[in-house]
Structures are given as C-alpha cells and as structure tokens.
C-alpha positions in Angstrom: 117.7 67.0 123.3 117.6 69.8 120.5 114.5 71.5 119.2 113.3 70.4 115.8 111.4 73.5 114.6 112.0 77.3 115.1 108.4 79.0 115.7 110.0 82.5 114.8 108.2 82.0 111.3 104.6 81.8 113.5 104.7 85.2 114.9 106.0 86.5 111.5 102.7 84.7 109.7 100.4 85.7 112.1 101.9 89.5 111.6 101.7 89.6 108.1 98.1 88.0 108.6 97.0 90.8 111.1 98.7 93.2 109.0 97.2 92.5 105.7 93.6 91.1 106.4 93.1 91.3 103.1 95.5 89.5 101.1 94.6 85.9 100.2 97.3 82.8 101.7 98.5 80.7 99.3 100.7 77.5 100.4 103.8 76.3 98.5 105.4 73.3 99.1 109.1 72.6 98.4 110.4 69.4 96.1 111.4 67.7 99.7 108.3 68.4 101.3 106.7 64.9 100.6 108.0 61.9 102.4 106.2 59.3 100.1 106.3 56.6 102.3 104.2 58.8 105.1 100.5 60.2 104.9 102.1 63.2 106.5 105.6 65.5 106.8 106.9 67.3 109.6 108.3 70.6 107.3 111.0 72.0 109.1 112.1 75.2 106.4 109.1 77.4 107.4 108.7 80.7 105.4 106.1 83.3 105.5 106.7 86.8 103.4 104.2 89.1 101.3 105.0 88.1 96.9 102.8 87.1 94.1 102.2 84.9 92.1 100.5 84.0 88.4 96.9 82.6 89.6 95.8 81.3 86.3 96.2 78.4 84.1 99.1 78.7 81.3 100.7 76.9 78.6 104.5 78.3 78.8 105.3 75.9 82.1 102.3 73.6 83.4 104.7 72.3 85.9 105.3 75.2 87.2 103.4 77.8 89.3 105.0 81.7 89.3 105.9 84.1 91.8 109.0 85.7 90.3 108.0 87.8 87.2 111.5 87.9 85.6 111.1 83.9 86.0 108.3 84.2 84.2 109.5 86.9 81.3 112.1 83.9 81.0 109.5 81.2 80.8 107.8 83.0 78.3 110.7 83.7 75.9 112.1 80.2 76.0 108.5 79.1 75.2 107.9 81.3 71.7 112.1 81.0 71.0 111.1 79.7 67.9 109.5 83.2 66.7 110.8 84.6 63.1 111.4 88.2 62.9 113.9 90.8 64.3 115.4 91.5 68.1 112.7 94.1 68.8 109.6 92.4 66.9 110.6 89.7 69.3 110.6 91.9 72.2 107.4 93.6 71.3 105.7 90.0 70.9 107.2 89.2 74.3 106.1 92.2 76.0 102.3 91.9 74.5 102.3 88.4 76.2 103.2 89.3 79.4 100.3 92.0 79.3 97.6 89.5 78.5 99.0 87.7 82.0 99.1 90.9 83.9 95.9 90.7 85.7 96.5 87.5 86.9 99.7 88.7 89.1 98.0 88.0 93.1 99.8 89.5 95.7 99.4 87.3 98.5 100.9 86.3 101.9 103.0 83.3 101.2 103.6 80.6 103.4 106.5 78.2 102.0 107.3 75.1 103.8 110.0 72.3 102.7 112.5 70.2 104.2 
C-alpha cells in the first residue's frame, strides 16, 4: 500500500509557527477541497508559507479573497474600467485606491489545503 499524505508540510507549519509567533494563521481552501456529498475531506495538497492577504470587506471581487497584490491592482482596474479621463488620470485614480486598501494588507502564515 502507498501513503496518501506527505507530512513534510507539518514540520514546515509548525516552523513557520515557532518562527513567527506572531503572525496570525489564516486557512484557505482550494475549489476541490469540498466533497459535497461528505461532512468532511481528507485534503491531500497541503501548503504552508508566510503571504498576505486583503483582511477587509470590498466591492471590486466579493467572491474573491486577496493575497496577491498585482491580482488585486488587476481587480481593481477591471472594476473602475469604465473611468473617463486620460492614461495617467486613470493611473493616479488607480493608485489612490489601492492606498485606501493598504492598511488592510495582513501578513500572515498561510496554510492552503485542496485536493
């Protein structure tokens, strides 16, 4: 019989734990983490690393939660893609939105898990 999960992700989680009391751990789940038809998944694609992401409410992507800021830039000028006025008023806008977001950027340990 073969082994169904590879613990090398523990030791890295509890590392990153032990070397960053501090930093808050915040859970992601992948698309193909849910088996619907079960209360509960085994998630074999276990992933632990230090990021960040947005930890606030927003309109640009409800759906979506960030930890990729050049996502995000993206998000953001898809979402006001219908402004009036030239290349760099645009980018200015853009640029003034992202600041008001800015303090909301958590750098956390993250622990992703998915099938």
């Amino acid at each position: 019989m073969e082994k169904i999960l590879n613990f090398e992700q523990n030791e890295k989680l509890r590392k990153l734990i032990s070397e960053n009391p501090d930093l808050p751990l915040v859970v992601f789940a992948g698309q193909d983490a849910c088996a619907y038809e079960y209360t509960s998944t085994l998630c074999t694609d276990v992933r632990a690393y230090i990021g960040e992401f947005l930890n606030c409410e927003q309109k640009i992507d409800e759906e979506h939660v960030f930890e990729d800021r050049i996502e995000f830039k993206e998000a953001v000028e898809d979402f006001y893609s219908d402004f009036e006025g030239t290349d760099a008023e645009f980018d200015e806008f853009i640029n003034q939105k992202l600041e008001e977001y800015e303090p909301y950027w958590t750098k956390c340990i993250i622990l992703y898990v998915d099938n």
